[in-house]
N, C-alpha and C positions, 0 to 999 in steps of 0.2 A: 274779514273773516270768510272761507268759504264756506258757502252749504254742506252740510252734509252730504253722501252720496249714497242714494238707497240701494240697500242690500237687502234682498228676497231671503225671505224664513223658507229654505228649502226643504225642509225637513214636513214642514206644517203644509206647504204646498204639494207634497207627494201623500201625506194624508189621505186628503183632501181629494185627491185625484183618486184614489181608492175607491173613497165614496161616490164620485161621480160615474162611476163604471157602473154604477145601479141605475140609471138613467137610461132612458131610452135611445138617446143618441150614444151613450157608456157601452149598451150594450148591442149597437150594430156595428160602432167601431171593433168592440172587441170579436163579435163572429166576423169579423171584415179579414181582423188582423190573425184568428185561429186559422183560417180558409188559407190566408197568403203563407204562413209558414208553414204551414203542412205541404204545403206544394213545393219548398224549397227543400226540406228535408225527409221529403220521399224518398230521395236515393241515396243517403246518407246513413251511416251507423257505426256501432264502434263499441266501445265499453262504459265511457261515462259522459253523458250530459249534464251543464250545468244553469239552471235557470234562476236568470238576475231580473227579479221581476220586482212589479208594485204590490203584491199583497200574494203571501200564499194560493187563496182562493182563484186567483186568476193567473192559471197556469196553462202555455201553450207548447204546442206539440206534446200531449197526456200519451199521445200511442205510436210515438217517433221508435224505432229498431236500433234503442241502446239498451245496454246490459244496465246500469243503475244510471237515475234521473234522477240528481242533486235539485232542489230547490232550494232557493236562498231569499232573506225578506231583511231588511236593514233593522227592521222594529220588534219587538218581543210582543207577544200577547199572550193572555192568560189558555184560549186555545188554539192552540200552535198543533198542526198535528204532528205522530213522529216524523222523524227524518230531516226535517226544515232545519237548516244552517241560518243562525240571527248574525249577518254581520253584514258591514259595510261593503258596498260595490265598488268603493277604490282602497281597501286592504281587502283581500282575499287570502283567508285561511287555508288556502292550498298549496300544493307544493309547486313549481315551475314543469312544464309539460306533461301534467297530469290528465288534461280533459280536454276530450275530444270533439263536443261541441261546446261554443258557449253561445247562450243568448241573451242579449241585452235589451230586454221589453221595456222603452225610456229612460234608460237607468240613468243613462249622460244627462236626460233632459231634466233630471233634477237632482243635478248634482251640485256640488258646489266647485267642484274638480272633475268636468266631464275628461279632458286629460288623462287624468289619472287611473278612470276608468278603464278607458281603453287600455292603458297602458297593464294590466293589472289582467282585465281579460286577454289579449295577446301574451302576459308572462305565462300563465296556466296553463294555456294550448300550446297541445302538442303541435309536432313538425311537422306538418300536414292539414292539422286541426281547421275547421270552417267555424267562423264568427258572424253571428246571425246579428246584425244591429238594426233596430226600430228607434224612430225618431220623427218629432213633428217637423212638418214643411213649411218655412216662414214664406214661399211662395206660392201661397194657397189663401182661401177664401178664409182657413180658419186663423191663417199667420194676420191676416185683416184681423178677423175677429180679437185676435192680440192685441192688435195695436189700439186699437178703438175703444177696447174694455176696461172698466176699471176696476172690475174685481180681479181676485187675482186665486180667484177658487177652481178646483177643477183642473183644466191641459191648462187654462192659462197664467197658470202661473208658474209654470217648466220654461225652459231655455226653447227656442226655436230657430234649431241649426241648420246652416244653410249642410245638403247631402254633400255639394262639392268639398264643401270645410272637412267632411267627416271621412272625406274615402282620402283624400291630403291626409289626414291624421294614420290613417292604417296601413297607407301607405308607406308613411315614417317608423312603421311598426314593422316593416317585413312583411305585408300583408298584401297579396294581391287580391284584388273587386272579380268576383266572379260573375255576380249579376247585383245590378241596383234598377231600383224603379221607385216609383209613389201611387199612392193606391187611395182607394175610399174618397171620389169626388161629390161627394156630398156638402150639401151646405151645412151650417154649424146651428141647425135648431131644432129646439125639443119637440116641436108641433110634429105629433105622428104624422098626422094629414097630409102637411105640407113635405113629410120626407116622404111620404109615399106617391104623390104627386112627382115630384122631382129626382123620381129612381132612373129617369131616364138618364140624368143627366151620369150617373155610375157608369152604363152603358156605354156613352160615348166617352167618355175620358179614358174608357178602359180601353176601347177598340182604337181610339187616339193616339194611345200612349203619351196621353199630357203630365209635364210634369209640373201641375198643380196639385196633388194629390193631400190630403188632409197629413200625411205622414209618408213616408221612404222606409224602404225596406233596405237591405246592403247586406248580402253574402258575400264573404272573403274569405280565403284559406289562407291558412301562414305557410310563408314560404322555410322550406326545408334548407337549409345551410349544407355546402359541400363538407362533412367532416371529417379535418383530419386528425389522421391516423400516427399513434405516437409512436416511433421510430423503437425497436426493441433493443432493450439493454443488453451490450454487447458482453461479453465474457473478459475476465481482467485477462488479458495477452499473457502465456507462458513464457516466463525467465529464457533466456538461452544464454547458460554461461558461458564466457569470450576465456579465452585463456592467455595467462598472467602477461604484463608485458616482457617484450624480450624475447617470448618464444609465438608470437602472431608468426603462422605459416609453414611451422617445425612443429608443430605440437603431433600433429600425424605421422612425422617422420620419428618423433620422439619416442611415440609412443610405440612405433614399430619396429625403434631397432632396443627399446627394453625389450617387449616379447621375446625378441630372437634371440637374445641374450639367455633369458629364463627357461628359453625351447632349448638354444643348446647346450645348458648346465645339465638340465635334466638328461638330454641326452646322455650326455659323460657319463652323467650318475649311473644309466643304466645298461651302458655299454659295458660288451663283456670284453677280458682280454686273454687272447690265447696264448700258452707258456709251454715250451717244450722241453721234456727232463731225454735225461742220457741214456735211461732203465728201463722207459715204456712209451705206453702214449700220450699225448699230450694233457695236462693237469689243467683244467679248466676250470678259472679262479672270477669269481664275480668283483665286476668294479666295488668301490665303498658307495654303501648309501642304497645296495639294488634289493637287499633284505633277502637274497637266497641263499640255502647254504651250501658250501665247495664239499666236493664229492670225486672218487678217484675212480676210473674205470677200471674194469675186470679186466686181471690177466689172464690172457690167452691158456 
């Protein structure tokens, strides 16, 4: 019989992670991760942003230059404030190229279909559109701290995707990688002291550019598709009636020597004819058919 194969309550694990963002380590990663995406989407703007995040309350890019800022939370709570969308991060109740940014603050890392995610943010965004994806670094001190742990409360009980796996994925999507990095080298503990101690080491990872970073950031815009353009419907062709068989060729000569015919009946008709009597002048008599009437001229 085989073992079982453990399957992660992701649901319970994203929680969970909620709550740990009240922590002190919770809350340098998160002003770590406010600082990095505002600097990505400084020069960005449009009409609608869409934020796929961990809990309403921690919401990034708050003063980003869109027209309306969707937030979206998978869980319901009793205060929710207005405007918050309660739905799943791999069905989106949107319609296909409606939104101009989206952001994904973990959402893949506790999913049970990170997949699907993507696939779900890339259907929404528009043809242009830039997709902001955050995610932990399994090649960092804290993807250690994964492996080592056995709780499973908090980051670590989320997926820890390797960045190269995830820009392969958007790439499959249409999506060209504008800029990717990892950020926040810090080690993974709650000891104030000891992270203030070791803020040097932020410093040099950062001036480094090591990519050990606690988490990866990933800007991509979708790529716009050449489209074509549908051929305009042509008008139904005009009749051009052929004339009968037998006369292909004579139909013009037919037709012109009826006229002539009809021209010089009428003529006839209206032709006069001159008649001379033995007594005077001549008695001018209108052909039949010219409708004038005969008339005799004055004698001298």
């Amino acid at each position: 019989m085989k073992p079982t194969r453990y399957r992660p309550d992701y649901s319970a694990c994203h929680r969970s992670f909620g709550h740990w963002f009240r922590s002190p380590l919770g809350q340098a990663l998160l002003q770590d991760q406010m600082a990095c995406v505002d600097t990505h989407v400084a020069g960005l703007g449009g009409a609608r942003q869409l934020h796929l995040g961990i809990s309403p309350e921690l919401v990034l890019a708050p003063g980003s230059d869109f027209a309306q800022r969707i937030i979206a939370t998978p869980y319901w709570q009793p205060d929710l404030p207005a405007g918050v969308v309660v739905c799943d991060p791999d069905e989106l109740p949107f319609p296909g190229g409606s939104i101009d940014l989206v952001i994904l603050h973990h959402s893949a890392d506790f999913s049970a279909w990170p997949h699907q995610v993507l696939r779900e943010a890339a259907r929404v965004l528009r043809g242009g559109g830039q997709l902001l994806l955050m995610g932990f670094n399994p090649l960092s001190s804290w993807g250690l701290r994964k492996l080592l742990s056995r709780h499973r409360h908090g980051p670590w009980g989320g997926r820890f995707m390797l960045r190269s796996r995830m820009e392969d994925w958007l790439n499959l999507l249409d999506c060209n990688v504008e800029r990717s990095g990892s950020y926040f080298f810090r080690l993974p503990l709650q000891n104030t002291r000891t992270m203030k101690r070791l803020e040097m080491m932020e410093t040099a990872g950062s001036q480094a550019m090591l990519p050990v970073g606690a988490y990866y950031c990933i800007l991509a815009t979708k790529r716009i598709c050449a489209p074509v353009s549908r051929r305009r419907a042509w008008m139904p062709a005009k009749v051009i009636p052929l004339p009968a068989a037998g006369t292909l060729g004579a139909s013009r000569q037919a037709r012109g020597g009826a006229d002539t015919g009809a021209n010089s009946r009428s003529k006839r008709s209206c032709q006069k004819v001159s008649r001379y009597t033995p007594t005077g002048p001549a008695k001018v008599i209108p052909g039949p058919g010219a409708g004038v009437s005969s008339f005799d001229t004055a004698k001298p």
